[in-house]
TIFIVO-895647 format. One record per residue: residue number from 1; residue in one letter; chain; x, y, z of N, C-alpha, C in turn. Coordinates in Angstrom, 1 decimal, always signed. Atoms other than C-alpha are relative to their C-alpha. Example, Ala and Ser with C-alpha at 12.3 -4.5 7.8 and 13.67 -1.06 7.14 Angstrom:
BEGIN
   num   residu   chaine     n_px     n_py     n_pz    ca_px    ca_py    ca_pz     c_px     c_py     c_pz
     1        A        A     +0.9     -1.2     +0.0    +12.3     -4.5     +7.8     +0.9     +1.2     +0.0
     2        S        A     -0.9     -1.1     +0.0    +13.7     -1.1     +7.1     -0.8     +1.1     +0.8
REM end
This chain:
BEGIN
   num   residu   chaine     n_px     n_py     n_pz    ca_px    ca_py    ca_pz     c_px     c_py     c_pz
     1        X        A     -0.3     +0.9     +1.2   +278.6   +130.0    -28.0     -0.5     -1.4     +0.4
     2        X        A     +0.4     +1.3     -0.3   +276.5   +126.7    -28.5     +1.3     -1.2     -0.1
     3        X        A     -1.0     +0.8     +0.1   +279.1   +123.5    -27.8     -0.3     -0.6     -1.3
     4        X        A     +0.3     +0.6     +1.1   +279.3   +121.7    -30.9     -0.4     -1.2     +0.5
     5        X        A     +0.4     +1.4     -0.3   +278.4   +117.8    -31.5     +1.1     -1.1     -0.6
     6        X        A     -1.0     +0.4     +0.8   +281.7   +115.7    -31.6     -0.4     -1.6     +0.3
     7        X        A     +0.5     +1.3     +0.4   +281.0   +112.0    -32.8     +1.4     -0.7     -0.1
     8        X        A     -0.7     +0.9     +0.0   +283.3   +109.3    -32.1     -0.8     -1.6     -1.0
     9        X        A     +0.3     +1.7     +0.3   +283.0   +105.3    -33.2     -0.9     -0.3     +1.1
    10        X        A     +1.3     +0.7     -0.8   +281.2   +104.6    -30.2     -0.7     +1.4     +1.0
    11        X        A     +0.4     -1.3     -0.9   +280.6   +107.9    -28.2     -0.5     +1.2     -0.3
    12        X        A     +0.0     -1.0     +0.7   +279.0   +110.9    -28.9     +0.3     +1.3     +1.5
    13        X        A     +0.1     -1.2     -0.6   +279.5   +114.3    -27.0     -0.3     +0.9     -0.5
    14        X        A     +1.0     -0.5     +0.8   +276.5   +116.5    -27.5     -0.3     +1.2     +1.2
    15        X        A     +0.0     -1.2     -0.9   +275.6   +120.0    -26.0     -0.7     -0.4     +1.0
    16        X        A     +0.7     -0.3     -1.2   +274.5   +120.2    -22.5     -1.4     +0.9     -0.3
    17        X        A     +1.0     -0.6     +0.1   +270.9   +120.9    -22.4     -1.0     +0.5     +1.5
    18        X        A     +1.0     +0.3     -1.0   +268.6   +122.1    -19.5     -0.6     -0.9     +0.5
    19        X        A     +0.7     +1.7     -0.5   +266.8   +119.1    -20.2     +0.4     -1.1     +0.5
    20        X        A     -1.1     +1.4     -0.5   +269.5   +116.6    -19.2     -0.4     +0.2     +1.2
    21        X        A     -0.4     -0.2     -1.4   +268.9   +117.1    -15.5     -0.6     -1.5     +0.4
    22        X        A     +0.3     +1.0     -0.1   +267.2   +113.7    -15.4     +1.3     -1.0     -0.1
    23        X        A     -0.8     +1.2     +0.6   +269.5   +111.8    -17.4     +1.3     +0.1     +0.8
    24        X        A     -1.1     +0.2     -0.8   +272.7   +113.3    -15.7     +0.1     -0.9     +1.5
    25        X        A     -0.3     +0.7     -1.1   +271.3   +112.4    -11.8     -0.4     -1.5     -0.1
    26        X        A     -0.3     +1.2     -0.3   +270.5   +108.8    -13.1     +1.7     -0.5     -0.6
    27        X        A     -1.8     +0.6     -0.2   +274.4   +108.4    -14.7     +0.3     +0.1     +1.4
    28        X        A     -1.2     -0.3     -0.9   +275.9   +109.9    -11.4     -1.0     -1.3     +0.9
    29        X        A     +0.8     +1.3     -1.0   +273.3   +107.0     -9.5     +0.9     -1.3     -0.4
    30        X        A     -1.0     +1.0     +0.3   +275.5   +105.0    -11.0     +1.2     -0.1     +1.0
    31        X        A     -1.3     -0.1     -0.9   +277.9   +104.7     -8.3     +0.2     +1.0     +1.3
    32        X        A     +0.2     -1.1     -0.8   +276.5   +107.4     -6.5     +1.2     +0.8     +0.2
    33        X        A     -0.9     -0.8     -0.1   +279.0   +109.8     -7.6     +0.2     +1.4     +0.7
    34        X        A     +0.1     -1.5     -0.8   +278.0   +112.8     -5.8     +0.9     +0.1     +1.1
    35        X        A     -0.8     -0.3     -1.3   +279.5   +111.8     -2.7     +1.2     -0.2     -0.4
    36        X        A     -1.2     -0.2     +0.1   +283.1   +111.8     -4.1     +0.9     +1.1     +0.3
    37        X        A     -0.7     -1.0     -0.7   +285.1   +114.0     -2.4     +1.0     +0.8     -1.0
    38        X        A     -0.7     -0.9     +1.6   +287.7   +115.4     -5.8     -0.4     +0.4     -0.2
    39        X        A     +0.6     -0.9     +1.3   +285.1   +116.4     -7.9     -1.2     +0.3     +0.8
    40        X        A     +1.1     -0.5     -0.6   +282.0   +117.6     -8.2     -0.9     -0.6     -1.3
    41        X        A     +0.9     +0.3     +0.7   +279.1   +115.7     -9.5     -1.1     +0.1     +0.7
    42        X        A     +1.2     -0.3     -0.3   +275.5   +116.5     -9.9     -1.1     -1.0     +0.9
    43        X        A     +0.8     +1.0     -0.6   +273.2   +114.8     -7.4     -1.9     +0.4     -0.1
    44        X        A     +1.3     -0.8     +0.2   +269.2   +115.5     -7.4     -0.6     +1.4     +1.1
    45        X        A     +0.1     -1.8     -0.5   +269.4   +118.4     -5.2     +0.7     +0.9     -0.5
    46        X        A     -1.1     -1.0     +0.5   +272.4   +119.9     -7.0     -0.1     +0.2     -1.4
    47        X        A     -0.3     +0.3     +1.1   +271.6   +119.1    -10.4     -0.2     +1.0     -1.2
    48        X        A     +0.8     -1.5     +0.5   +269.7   +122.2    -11.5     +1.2     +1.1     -0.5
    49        X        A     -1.2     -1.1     +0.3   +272.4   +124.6    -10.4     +1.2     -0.1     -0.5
    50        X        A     -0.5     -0.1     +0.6   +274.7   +122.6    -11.7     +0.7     +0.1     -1.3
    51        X        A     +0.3     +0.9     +1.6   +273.6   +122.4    -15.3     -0.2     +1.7     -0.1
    52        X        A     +0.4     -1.2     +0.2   +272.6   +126.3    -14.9     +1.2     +0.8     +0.1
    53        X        A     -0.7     -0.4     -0.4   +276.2   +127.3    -13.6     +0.7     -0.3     -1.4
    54        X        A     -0.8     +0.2     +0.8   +277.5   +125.5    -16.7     -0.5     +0.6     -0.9
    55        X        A     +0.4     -1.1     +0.9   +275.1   +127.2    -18.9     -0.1     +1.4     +0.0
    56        X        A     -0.8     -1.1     -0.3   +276.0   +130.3    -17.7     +1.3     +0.4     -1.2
    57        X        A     -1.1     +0.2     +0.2   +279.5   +129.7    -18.8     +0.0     +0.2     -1.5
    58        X        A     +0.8     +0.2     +1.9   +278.1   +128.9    -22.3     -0.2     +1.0     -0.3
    59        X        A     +0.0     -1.8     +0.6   +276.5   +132.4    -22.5     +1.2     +1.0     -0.5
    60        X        A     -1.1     -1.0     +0.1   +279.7   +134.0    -21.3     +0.9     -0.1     -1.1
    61        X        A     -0.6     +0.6     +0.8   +281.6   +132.1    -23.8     +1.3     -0.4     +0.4
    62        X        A     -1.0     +0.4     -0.3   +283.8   +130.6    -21.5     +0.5     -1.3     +0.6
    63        X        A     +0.5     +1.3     +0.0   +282.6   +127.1    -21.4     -0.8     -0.7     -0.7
    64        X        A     +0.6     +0.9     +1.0   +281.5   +124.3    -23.8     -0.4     -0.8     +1.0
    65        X        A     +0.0     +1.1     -0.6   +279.8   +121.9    -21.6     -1.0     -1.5     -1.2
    66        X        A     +0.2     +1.0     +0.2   +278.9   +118.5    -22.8     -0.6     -1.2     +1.1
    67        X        A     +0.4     +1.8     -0.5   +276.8   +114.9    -22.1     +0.8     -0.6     -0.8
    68        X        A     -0.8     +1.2     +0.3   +278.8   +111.8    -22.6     -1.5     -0.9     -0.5
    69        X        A     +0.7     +1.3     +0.0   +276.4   +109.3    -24.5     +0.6     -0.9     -0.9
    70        X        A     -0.4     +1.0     +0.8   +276.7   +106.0    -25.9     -0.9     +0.0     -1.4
    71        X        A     +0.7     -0.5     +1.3   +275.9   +106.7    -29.6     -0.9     -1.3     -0.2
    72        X        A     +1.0     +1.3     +1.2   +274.3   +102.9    -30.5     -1.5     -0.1     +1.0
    73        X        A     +2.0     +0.1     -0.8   +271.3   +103.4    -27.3     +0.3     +1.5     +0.6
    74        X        A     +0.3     -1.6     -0.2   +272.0   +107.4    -26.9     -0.2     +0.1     +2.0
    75        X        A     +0.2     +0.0     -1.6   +272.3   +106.0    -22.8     +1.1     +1.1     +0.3
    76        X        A     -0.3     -0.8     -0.9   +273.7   +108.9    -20.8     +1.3     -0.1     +1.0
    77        X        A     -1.3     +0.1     -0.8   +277.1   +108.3    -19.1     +0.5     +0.6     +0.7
    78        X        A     -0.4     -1.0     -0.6   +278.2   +111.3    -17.9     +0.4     +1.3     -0.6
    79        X        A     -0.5     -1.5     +0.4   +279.5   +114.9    -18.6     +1.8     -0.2     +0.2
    80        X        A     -1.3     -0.5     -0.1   +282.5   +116.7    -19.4     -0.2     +1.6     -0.8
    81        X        A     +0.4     -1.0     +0.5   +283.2   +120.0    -20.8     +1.9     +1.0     -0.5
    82        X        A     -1.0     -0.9     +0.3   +285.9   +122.5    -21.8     -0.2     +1.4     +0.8
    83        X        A     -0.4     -1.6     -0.5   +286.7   +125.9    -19.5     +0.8     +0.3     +0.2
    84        X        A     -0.8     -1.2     +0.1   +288.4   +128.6    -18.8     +0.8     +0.1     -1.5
    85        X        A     -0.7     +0.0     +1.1   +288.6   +129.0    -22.4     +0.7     +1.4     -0.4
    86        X        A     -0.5     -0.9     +0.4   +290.7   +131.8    -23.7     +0.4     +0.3     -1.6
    87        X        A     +0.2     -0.1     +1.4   +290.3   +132.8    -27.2     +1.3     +0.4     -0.6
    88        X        A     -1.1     -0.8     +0.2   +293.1   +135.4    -27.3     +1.3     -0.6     -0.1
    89        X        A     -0.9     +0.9     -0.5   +295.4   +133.0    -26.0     +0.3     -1.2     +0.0
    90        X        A     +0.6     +1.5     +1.0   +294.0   +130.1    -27.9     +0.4     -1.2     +1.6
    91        X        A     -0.1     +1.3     -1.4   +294.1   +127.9    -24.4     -1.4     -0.4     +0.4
    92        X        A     +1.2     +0.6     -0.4   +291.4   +126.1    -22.9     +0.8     -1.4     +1.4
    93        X        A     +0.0     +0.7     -0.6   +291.0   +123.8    -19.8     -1.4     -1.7     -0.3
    94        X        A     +1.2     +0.8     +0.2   +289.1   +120.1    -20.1     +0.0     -0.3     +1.4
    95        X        A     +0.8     +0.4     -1.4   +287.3   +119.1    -17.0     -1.4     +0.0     +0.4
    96        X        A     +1.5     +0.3     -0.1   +284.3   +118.6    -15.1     -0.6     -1.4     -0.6
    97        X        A     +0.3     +0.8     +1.0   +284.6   +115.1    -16.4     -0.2     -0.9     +1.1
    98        X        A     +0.8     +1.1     -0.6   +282.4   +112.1    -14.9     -0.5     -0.9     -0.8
    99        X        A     +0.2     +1.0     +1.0   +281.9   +108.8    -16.3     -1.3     -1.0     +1.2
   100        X        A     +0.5     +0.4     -0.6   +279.1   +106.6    -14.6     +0.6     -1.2     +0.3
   101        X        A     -0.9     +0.9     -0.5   +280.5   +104.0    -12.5     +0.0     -1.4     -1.3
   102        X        A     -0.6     +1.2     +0.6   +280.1   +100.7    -14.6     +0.0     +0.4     -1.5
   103        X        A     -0.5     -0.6     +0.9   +281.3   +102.6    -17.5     +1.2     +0.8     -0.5
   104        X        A     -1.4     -0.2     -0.4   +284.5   +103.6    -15.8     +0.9     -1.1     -0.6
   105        X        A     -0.7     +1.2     +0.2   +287.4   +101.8    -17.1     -0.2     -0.8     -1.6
   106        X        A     +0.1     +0.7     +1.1   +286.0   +101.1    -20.6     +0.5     +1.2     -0.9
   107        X        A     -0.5     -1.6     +0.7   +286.6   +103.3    -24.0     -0.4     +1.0     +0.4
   108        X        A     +0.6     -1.4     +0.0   +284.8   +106.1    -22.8     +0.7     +1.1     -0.1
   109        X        A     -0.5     -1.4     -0.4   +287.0   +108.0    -21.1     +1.4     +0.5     -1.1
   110        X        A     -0.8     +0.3     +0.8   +289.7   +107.2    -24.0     -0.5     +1.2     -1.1
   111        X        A     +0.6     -0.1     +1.0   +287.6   +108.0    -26.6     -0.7     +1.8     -0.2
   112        X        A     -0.1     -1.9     -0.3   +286.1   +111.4    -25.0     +0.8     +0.8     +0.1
   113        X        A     -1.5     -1.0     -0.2   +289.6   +113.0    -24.3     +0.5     +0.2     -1.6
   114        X        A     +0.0     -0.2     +1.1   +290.1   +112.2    -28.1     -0.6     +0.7     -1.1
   115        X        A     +0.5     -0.9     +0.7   +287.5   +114.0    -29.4     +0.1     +1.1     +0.4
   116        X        A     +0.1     -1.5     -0.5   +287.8   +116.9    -27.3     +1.3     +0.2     -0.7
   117        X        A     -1.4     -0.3     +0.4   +291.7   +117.1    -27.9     +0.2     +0.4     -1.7
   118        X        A     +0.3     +0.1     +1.6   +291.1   +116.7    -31.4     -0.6     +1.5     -0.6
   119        X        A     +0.9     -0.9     +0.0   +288.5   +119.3    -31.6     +0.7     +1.3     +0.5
   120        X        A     -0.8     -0.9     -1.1   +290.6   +121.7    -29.2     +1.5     +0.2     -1.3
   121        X        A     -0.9     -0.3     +0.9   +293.7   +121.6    -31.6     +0.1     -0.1     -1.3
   122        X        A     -0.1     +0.1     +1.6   +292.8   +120.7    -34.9     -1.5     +1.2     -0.4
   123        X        A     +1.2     -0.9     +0.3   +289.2   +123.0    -35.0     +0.8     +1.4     +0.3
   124        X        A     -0.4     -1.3     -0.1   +290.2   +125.6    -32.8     +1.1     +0.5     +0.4
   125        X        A     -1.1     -0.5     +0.1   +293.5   +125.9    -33.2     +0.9     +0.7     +1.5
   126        X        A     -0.7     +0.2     -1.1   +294.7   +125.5    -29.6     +1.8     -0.1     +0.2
   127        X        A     -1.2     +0.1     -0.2   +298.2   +126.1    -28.8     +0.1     -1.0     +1.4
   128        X        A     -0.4     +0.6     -1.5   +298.1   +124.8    -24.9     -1.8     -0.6     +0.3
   129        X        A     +1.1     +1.0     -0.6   +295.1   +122.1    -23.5     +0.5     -0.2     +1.5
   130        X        A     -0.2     +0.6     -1.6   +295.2   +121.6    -19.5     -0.8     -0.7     +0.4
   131        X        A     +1.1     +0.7     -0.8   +293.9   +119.3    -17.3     +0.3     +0.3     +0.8
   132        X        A     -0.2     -0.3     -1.7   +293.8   +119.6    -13.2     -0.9     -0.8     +0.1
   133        X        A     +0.7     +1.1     -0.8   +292.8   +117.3    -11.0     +0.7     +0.1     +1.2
   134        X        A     +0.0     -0.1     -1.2   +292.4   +116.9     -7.3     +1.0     -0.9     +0.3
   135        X        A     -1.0     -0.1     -0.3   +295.9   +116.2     -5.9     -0.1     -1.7     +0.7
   136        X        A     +0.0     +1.1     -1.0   +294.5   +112.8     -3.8     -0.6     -1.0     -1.5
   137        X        A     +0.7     +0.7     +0.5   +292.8   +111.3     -6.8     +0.8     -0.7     -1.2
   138        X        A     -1.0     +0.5     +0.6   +295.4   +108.9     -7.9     -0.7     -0.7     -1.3
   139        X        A     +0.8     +1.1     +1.1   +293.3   +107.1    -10.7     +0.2     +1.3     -1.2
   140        X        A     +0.5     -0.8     +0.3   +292.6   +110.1    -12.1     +1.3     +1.3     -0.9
   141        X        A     -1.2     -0.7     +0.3   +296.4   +111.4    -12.4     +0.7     -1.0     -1.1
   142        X        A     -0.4     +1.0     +0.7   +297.3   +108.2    -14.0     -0.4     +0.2     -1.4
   143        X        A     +0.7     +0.5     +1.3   +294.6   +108.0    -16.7     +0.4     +1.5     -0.6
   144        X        A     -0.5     -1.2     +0.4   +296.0   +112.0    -17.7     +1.2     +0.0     -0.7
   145        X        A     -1.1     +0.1     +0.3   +299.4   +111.1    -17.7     +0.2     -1.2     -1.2
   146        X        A     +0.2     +1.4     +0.8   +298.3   +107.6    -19.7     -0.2     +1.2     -1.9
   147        X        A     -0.1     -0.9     +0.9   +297.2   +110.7    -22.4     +1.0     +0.3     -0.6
   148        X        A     -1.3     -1.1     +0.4   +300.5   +112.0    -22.8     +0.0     +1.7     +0.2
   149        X        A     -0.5     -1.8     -0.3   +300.0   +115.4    -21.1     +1.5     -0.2     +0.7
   150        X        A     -1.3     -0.3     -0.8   +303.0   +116.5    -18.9     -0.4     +0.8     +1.0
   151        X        A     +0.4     -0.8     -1.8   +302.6   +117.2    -14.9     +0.9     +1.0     -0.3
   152        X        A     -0.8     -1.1     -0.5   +303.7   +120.6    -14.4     -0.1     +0.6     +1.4
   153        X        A     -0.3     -0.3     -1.2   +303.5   +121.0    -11.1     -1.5     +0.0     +0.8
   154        X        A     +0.7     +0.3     -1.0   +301.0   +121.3     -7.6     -0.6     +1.7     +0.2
   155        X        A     +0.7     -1.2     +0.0   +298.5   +124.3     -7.7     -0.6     -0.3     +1.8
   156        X        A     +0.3     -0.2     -1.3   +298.2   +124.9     -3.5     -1.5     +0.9     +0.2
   157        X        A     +1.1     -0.7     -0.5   +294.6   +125.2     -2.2     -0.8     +0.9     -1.3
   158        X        A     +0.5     -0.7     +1.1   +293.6   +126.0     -5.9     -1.8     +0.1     +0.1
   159        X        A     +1.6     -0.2     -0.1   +289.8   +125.7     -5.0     -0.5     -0.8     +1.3
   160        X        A     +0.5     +0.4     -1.3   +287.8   +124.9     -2.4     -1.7     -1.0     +0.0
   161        X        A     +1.2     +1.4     +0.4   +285.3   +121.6     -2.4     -1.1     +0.3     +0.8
   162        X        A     +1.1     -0.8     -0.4   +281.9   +121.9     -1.5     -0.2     -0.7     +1.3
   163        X        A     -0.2     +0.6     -1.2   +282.7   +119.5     +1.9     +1.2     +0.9     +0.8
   164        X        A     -0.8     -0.9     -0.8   +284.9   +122.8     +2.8     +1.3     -0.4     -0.4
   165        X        A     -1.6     +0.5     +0.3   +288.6   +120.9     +2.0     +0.9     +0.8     -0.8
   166        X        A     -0.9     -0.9     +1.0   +290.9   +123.0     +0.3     +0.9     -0.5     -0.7
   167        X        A     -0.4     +0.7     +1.4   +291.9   +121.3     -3.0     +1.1     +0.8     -0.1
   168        X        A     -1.3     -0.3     +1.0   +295.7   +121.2     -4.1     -0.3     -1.2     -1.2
   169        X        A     +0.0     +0.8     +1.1   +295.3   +120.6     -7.6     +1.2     -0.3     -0.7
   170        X        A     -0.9     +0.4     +0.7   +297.7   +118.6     -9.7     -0.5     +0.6     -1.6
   171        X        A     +0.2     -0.5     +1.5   +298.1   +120.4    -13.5     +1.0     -0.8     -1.0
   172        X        A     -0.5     +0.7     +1.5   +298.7   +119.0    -16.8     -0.2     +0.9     -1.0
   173        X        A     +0.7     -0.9     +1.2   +298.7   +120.1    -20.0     +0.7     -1.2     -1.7
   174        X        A     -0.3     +0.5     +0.5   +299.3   +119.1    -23.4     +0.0     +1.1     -1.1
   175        X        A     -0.2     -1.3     +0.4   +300.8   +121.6    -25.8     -0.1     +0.0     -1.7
   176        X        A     +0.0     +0.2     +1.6   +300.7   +122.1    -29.7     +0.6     -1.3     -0.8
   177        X        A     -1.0     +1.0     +0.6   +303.8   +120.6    -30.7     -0.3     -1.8     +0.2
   178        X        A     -0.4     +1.1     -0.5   +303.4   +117.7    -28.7     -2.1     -1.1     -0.4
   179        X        A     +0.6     +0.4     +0.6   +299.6   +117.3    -30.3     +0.2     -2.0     -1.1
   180        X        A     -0.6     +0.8     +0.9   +300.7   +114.9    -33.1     -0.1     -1.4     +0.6
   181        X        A     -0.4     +1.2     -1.0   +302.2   +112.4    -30.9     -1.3     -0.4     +0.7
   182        X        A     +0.9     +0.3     -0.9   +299.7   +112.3    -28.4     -1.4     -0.8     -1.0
   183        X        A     +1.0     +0.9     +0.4   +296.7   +111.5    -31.0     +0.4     -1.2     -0.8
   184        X        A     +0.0     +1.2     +0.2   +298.6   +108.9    -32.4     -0.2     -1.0     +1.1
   185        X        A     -0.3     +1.0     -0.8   +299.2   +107.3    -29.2     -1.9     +0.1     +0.4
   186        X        A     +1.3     +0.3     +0.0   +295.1   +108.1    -28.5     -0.5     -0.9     -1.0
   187        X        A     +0.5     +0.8     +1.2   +294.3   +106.4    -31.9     +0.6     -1.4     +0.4
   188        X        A     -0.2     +1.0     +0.0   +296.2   +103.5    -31.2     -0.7     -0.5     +1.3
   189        X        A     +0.8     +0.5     -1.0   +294.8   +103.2    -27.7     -1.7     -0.2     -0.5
   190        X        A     +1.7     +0.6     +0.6   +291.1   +102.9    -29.3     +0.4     -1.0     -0.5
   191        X        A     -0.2     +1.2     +0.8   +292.2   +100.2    -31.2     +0.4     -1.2     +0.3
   192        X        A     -0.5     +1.0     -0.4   +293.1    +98.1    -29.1     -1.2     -0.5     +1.2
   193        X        A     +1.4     +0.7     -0.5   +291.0    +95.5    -26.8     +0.3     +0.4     +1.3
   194        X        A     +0.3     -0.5     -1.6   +292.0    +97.1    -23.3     -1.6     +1.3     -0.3
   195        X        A     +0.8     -1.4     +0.1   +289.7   +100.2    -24.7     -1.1     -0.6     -0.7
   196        X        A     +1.5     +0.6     +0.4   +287.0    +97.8    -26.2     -1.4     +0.6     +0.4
REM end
């Protein structure tokens, strides 16, 4: 299933293409994200497999992946995506999410969580949304919990980084009911001049 194209005020998130492999390894040069030890971003030796691994996922239909761009110069920011979707069970996980460094810290990451979330519970009728994130990556737990998910607890050795480390991931989620609330408090965070 092709990802759709969700359009914010200043952001767009638009299907992952093949052809991005350029534009992704100059976002992650931004900051040279690759060598980050939590995640996993595409570097120019990796960038191939990583864009083919996610299109994959796409076929199977168990991944939406997405480019982050800035809709007014269509510049390239970074990725994110939706997996481990479960149709039956109307859940889905967001992740795989990378912002280029001097692009950290502004609306982006605000503004992307909002359309995905949005899209996730008001499109497809989402009962449960998760996030995970790597257990050391305090920035990262913050800006989740700044969402209004709810930590549910420490997933032990849930994956294994490609520097060999054995990732305890921290999980979140954010649940139907609790919808509502949450995009008001996203809506009002756009609107305000910290998310400029």
């Amino acid at each position: 299933m092709q990802s759709p194209t969700l359009e914010g005020k200043r952001i767009r998130l638009r299907p992952l293409l093949a052809s991005d492999e350029n534009a992704l390894i100059d976002a992650a040069s931004d900051g040279e994200l690759w060598n980050l030890t939590f995640t996993v971003v595409p570097s120019a030796e990796t960038a191939g497999d990583y864009i083919r691994k996610a299109l994959d996922g796409q076929a199977a239909g168990t991944v939406m992946p997405f480019v982050t761009e800035i809709k007014e110069t269509g510049l390239v920011v970074g990725a994110t995506r939706f997996w481990k979707i479960d149709r039956q069970n109307r859940k889905l996980e967001i992740g795989s999410t990378w912002i280029r460094a001097s692009w950290q810290k502004t609306f982006v990451n605000t503004e992307a969580k909002y359309l995905l979330l949005r899209y996730a519970f008001d499109t497809l009728a989402c009962v449960r949304v998760q996030l995970t994130t790597d257990e050391i990556n305090e920035a990262s737990r913050r800006a989740i919990l700044r969402l209004g998910a709810k930590q549910e607890g420490i997933v032990r050795h849930e994956r294994i980084m490609p520097d060999g480390r054995k990732r305890n991931s921290v999980r979140f989620s954010i649940i139907d009911d609790e919808w509502p609330g949450v995009r008001e408090r996203l809506e009002r965070r756009l609107c305000t001049p910290l998310d400029q």
